[in-house]
DSSP file (Angstrom, degrees, kcal/mol; ACC not computed):
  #  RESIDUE AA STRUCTURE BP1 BP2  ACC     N-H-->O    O-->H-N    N-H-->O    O-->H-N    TCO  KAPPA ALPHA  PHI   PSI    X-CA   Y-CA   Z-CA
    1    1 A X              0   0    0      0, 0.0     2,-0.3     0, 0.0     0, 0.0   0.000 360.0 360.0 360.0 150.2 -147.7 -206.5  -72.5
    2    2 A X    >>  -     0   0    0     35,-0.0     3,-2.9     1,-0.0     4,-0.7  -0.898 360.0 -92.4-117.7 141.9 -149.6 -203.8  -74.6
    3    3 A X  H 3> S+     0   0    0     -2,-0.3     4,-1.7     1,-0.3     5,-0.2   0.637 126.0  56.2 -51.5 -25.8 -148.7 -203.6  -78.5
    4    4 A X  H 34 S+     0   0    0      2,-0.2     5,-0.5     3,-0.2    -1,-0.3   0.916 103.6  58.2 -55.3 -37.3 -146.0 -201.1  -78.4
    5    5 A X  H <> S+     0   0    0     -3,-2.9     4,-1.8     1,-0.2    -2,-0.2   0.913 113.9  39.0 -38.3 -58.6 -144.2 -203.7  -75.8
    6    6 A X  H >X S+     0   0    0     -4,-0.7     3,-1.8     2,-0.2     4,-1.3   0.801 114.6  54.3 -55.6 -62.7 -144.5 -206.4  -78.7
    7    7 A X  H >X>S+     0   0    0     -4,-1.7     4,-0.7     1,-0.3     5,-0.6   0.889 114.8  40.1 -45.8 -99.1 -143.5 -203.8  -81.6
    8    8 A X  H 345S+     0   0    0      1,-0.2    -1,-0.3     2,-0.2    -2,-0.2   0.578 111.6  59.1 -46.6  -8.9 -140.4 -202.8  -79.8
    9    9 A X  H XX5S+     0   0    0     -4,-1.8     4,-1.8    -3,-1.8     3,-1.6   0.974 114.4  35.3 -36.8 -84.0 -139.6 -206.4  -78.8
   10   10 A X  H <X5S+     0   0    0     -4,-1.3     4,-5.1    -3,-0.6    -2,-0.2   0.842 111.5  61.5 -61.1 -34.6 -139.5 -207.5  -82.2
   11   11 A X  H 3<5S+     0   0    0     -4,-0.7    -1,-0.2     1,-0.2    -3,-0.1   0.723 112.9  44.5 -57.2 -20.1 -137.7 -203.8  -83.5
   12   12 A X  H <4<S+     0   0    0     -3,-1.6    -2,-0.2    -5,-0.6    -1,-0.2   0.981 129.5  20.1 -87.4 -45.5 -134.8 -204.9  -81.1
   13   13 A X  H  < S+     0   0    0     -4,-1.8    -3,-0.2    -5,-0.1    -2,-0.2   0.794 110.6  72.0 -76.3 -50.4 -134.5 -208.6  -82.0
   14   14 A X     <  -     0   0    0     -4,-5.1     2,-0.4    -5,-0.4     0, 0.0   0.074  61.3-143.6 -78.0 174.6 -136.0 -209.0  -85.3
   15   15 A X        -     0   0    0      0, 0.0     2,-0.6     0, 0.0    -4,-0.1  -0.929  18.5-158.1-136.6 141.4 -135.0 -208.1  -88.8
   16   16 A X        -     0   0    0     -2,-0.4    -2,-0.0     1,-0.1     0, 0.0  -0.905  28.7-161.4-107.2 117.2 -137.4 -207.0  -91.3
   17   17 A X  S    S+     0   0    0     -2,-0.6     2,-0.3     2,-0.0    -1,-0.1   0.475  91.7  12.3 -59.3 -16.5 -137.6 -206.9  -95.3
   18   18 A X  S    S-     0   0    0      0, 0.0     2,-0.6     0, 0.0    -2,-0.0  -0.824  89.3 -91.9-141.5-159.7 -140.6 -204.3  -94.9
   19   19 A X        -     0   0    0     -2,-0.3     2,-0.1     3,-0.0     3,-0.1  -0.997  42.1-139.8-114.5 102.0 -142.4 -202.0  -92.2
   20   20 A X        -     0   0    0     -2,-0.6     2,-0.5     1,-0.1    -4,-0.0  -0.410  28.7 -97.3 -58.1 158.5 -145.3 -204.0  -90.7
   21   21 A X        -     0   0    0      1,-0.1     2,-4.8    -2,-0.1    -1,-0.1  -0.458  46.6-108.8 -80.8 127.4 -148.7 -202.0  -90.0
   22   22 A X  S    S+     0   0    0     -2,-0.5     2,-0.5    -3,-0.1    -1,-0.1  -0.027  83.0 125.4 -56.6  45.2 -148.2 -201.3  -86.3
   23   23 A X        -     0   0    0     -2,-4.8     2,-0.6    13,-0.0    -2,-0.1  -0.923  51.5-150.4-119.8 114.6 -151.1 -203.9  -85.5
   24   24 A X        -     0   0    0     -2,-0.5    12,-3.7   -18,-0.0     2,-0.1  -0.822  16.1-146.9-111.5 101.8 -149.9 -206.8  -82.9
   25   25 A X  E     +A   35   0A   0     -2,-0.6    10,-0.2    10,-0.2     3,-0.1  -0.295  31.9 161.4 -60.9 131.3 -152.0 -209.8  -83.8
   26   26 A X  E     +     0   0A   0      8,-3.7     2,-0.2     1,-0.3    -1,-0.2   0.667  66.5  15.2-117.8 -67.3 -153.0 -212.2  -80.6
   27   27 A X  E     -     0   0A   0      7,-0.4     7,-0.9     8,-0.0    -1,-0.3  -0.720  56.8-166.0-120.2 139.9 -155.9 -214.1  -82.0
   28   28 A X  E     +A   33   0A   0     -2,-0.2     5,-0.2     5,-0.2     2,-0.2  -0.825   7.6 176.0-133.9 168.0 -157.8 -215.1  -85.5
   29   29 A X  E >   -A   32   0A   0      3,-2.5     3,-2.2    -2,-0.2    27,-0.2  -0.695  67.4 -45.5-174.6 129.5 -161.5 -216.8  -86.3
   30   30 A X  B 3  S-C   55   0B   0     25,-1.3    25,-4.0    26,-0.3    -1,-0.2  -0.050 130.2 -16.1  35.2-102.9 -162.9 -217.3  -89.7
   31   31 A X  T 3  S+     0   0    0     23,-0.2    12,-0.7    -3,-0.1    -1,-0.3  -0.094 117.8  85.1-146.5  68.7 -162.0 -214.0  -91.0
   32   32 A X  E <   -AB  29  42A   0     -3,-2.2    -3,-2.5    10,-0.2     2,-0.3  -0.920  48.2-164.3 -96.0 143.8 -161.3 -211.9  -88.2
   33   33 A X  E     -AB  28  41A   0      8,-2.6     8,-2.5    -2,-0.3     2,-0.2  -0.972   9.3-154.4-120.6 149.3 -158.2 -211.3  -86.2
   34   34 A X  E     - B   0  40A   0     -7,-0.9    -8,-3.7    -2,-0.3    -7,-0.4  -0.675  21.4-135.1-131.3 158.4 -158.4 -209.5  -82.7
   35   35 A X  E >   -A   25   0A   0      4,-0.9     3,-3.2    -2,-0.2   -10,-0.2  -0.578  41.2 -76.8-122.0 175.1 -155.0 -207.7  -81.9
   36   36 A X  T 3  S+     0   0    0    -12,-3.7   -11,-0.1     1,-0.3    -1,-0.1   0.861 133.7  53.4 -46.9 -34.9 -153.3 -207.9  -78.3
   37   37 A X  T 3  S-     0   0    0      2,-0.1    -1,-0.3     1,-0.1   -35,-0.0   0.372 123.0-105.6 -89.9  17.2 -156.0 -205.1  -76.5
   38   38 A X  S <  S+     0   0    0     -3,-3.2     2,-0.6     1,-0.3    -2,-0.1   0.771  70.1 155.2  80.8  26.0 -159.1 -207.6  -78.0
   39   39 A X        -     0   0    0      2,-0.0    -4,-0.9     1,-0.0    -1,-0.3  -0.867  41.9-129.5-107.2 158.0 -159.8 -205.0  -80.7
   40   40 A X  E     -B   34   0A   0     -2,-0.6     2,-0.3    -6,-0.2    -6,-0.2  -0.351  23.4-167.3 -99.1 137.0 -161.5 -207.2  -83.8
   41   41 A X  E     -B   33   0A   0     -8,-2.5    -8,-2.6    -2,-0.1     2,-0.5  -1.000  28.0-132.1-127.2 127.3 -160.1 -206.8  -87.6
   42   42 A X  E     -B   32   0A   0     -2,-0.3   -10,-0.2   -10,-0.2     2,-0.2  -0.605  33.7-128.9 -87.8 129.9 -161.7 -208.0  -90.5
   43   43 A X        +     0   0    0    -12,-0.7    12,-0.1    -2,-0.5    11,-0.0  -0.768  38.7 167.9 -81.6 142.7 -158.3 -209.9  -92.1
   44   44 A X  S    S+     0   0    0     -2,-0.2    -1,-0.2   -12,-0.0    -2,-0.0   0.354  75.0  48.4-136.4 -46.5 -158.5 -208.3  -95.5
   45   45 A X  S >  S-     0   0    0      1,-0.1     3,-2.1     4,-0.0     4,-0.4   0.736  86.1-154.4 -87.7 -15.7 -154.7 -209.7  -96.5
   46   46 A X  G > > -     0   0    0      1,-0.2     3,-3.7     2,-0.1     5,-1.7   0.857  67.1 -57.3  49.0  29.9 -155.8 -213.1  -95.2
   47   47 A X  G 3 5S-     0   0    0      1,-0.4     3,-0.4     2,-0.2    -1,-0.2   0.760 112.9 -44.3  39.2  32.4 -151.2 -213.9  -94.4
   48   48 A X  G < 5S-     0   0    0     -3,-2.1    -1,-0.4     1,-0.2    -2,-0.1   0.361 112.8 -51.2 107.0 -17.7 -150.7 -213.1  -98.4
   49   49 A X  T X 5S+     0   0    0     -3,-3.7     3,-1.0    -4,-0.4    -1,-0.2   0.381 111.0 125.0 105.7   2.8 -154.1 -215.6  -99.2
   50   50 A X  T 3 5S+     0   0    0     -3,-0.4    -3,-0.2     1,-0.3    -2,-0.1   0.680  76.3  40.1 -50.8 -29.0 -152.4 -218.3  -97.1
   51   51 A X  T > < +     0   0    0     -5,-1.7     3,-0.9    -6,-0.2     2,-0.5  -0.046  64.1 138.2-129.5  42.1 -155.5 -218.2  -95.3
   52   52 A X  T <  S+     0   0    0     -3,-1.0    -1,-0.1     1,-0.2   -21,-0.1  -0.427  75.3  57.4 -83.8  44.3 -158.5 -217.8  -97.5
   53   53 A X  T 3  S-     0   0    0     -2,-0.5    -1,-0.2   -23,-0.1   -23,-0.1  -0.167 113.1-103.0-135.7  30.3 -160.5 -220.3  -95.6
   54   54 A X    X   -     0   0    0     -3,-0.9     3,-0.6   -25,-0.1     2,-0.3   0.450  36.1 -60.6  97.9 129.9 -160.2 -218.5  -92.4
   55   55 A X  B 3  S-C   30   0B   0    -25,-4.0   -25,-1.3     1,-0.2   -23,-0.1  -0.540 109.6  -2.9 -59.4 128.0 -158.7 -218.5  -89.5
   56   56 A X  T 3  S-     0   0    0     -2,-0.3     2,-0.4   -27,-0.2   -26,-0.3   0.993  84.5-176.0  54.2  60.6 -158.9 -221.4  -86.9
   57   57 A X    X>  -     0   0    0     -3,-0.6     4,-1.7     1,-0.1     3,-0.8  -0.843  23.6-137.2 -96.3 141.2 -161.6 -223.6  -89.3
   58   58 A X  H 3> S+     0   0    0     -2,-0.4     4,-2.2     1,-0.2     5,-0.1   0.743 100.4  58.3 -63.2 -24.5 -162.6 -226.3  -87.9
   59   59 A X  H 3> S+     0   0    0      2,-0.2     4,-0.6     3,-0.1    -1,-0.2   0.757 110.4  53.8 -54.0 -44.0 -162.5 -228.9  -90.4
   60   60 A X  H X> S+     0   0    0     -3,-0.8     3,-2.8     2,-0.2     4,-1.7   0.960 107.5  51.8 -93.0 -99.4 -158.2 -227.8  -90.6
   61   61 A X  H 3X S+     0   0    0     -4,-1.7     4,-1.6     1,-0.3     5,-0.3   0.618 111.2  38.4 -50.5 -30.6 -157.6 -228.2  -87.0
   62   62 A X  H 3< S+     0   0    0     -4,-2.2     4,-0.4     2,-0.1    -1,-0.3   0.720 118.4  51.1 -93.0   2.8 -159.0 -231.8  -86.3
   63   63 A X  H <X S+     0   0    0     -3,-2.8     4,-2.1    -4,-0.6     3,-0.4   0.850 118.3  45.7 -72.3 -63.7 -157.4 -232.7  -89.9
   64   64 A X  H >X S+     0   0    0     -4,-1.7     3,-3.1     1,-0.3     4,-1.9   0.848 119.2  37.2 -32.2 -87.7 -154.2 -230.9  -87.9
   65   65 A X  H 3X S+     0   0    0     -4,-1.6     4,-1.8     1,-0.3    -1,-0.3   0.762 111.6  57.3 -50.0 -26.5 -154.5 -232.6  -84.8
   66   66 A X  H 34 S+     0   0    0     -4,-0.4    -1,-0.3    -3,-0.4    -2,-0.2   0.855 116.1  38.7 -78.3 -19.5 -155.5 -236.1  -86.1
   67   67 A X  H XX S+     0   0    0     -3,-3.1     3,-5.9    -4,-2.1     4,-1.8   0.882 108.8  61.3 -88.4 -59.6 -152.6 -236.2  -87.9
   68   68 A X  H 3< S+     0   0    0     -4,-1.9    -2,-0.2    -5,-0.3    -3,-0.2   0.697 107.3  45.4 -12.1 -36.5 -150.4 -234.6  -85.3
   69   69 A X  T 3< S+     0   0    0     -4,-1.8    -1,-0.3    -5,-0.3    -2,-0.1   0.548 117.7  44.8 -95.1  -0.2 -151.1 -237.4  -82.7
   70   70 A X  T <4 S-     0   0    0     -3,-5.9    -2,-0.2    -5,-0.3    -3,-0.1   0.818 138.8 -29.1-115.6 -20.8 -150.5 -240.2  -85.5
   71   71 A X     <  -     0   0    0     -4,-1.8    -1,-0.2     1,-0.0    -2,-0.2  -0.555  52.4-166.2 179.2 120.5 -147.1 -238.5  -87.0
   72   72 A X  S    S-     0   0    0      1,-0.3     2,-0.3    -4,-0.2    -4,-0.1   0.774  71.0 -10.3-102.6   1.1 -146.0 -234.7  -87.2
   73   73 A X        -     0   0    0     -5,-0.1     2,-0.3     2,-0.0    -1,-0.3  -0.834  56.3-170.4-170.4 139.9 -143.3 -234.6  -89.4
   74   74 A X        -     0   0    0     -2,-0.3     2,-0.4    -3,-0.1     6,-0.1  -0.929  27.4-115.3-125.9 156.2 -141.0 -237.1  -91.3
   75   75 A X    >   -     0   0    0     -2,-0.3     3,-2.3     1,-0.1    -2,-0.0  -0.637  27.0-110.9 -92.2 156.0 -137.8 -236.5  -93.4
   76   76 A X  T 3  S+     0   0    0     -2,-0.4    -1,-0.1     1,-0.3     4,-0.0   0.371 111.3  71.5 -56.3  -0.5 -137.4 -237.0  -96.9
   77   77 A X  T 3  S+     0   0    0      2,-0.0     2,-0.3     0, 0.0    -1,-0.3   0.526  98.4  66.0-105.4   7.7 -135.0 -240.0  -96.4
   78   78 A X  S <  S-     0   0    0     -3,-2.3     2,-0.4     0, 0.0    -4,-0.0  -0.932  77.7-139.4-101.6 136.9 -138.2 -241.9  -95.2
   79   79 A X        -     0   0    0     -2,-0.3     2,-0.3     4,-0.0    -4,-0.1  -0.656  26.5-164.5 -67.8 136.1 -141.0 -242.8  -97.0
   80   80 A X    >   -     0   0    0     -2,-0.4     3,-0.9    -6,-0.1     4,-0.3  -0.820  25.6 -97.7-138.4-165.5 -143.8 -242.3  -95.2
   81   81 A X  T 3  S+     0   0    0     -2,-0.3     4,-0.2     1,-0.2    -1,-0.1   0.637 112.2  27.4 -72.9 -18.6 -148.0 -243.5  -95.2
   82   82 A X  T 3> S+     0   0    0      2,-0.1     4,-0.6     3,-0.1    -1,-0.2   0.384  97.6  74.5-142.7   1.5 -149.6 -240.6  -96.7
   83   83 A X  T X4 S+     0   0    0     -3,-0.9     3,-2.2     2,-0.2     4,-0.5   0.934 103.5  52.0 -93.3 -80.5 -146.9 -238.3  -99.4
   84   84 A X  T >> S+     0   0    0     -4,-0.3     4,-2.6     1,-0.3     3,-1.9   0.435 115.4  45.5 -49.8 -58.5 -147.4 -241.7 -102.5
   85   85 A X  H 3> S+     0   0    0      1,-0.4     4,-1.6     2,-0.3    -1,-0.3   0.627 119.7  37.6 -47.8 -55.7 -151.7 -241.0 -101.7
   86   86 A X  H << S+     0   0    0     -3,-2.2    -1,-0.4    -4,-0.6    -2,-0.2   0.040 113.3  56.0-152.5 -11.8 -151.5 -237.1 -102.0
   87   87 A X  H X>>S+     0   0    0     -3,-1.9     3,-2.5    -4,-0.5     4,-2.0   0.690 104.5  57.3 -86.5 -60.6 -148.7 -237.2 -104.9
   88   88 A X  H >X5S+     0   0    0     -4,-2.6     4,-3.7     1,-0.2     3,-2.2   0.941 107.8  45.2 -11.8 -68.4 -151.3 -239.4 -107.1
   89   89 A X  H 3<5S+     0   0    0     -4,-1.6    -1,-0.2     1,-0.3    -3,-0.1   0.475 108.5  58.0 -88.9  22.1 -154.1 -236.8 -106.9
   90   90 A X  H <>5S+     0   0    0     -3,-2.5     4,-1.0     3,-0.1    -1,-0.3   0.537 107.4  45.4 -99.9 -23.8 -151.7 -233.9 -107.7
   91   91 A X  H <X>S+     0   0    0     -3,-2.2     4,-1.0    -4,-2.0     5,-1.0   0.772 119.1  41.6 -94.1 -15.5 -150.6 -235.3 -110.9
   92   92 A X  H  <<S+     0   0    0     -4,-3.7    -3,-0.1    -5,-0.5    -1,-0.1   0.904 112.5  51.7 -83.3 -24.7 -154.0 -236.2 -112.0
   93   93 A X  H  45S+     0   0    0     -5,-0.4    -1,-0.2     1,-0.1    -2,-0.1   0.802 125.6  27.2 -21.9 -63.4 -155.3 -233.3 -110.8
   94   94 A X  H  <5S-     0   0    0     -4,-1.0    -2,-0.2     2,-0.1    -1,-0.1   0.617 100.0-124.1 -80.4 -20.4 -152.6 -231.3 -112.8
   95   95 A X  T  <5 +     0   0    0     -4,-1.0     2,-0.3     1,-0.2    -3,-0.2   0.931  61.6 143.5  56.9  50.4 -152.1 -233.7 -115.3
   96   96 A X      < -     0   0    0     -5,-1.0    -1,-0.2    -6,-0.2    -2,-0.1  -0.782  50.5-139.2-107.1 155.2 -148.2 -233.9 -114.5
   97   97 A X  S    S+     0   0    0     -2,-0.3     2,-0.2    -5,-0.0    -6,-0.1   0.697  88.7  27.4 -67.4 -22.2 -145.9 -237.1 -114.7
   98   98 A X        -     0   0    0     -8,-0.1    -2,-0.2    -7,-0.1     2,-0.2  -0.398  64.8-159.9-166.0-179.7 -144.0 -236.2 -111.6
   99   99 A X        -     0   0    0     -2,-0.2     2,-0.4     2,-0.0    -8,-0.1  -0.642   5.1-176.5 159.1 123.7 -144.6 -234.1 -108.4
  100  100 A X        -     0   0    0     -2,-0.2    11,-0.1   -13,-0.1   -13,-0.0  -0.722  16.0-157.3-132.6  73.7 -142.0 -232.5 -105.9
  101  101 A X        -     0   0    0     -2,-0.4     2,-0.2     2,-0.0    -2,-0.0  -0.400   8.9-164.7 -67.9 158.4 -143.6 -230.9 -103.1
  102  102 A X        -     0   0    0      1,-0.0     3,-0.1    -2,-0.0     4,-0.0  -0.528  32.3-131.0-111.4 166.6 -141.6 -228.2 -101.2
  103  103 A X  S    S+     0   0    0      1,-0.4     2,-0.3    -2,-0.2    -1,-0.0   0.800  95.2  15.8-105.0 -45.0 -142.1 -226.7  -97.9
  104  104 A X  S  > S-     0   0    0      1,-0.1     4,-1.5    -3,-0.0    -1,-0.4  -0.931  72.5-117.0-146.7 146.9 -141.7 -222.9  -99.8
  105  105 A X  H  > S+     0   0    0     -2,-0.3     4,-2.8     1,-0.2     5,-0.2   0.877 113.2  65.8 -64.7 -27.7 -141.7 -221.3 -103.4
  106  106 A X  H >> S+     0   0    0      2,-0.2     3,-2.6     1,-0.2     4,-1.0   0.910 109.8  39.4 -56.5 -72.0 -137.9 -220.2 -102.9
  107  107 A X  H 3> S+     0   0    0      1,-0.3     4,-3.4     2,-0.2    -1,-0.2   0.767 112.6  53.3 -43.9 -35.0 -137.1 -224.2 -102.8
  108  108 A X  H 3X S+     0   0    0     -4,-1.5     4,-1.9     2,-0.2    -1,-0.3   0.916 112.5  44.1 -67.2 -34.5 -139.5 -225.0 -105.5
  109  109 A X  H XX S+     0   0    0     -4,-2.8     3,-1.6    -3,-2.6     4,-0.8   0.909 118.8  42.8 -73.4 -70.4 -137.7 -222.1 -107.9
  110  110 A X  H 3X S+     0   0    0     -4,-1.0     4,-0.9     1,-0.3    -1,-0.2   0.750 117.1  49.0 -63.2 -18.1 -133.7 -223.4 -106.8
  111  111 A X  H 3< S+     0   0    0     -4,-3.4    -1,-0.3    -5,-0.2    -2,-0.2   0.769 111.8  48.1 -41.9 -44.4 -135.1 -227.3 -107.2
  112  112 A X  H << S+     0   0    0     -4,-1.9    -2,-0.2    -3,-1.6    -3,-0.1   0.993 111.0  55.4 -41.3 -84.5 -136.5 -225.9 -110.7
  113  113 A X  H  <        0   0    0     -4,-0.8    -2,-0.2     1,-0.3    -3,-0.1   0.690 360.0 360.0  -4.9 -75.5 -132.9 -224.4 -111.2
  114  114 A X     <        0   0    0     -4,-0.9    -1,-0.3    -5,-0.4    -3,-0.1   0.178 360.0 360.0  24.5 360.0 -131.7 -227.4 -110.7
């Protein structure tokens, strides 16, 4: 498939809040991404600053995968080995009493709400 394919793929199925830049992203590496025909983009928007340490680093992917083979995801009606560890050093960090992570800011605002 050639990037129009993908574009009109997604224009039939998807639904969008803007007009993406007509760019069909395949592959990322530090801070390039290379689009479906292998030509190379220097990521300047960096998925909003979600990824201002690069695409694919390594250091993030064997953190990924080493937790990935030892547990990928728990619900919230479990405690599990590693949230108590990783709430500590966010309230000292912040210097808050308390700490609620969220997956996304919408939840953190209607938890605020709350």
């Amino acid at each position: 498939m050639n990037s129009q394919d993908y574009i009109k793929k997604e224009e039939i199925y998807g639904a969008h809040n803007y007009h993406p830049l007509p760019v069909v992203l395949d592959r990322g590496l530090g801070p390039f991404v290379w689009d479906v025909e292998g030509k190379r983009y220097f990521d300047f928007l960096s998925a909003y600053s979600a990824v201002n340490q690069g695409h694919c680093h390594p250091k993030i992917i064997e953190a990924l995968v080493s937790q990935a083979n030892k547990l990928a995801l728990t619900s919230r009606a479990f405690y599990n080995s590693v949230l108590g560890e990783y709430e500590e050093y966010v309230t000292k960090y912040f210097g808050y009493d308390k700490v609620l992570p969220m997956n996304t800011g919408a939840e953190g605002d209607e938890t605020a709400l709350k």
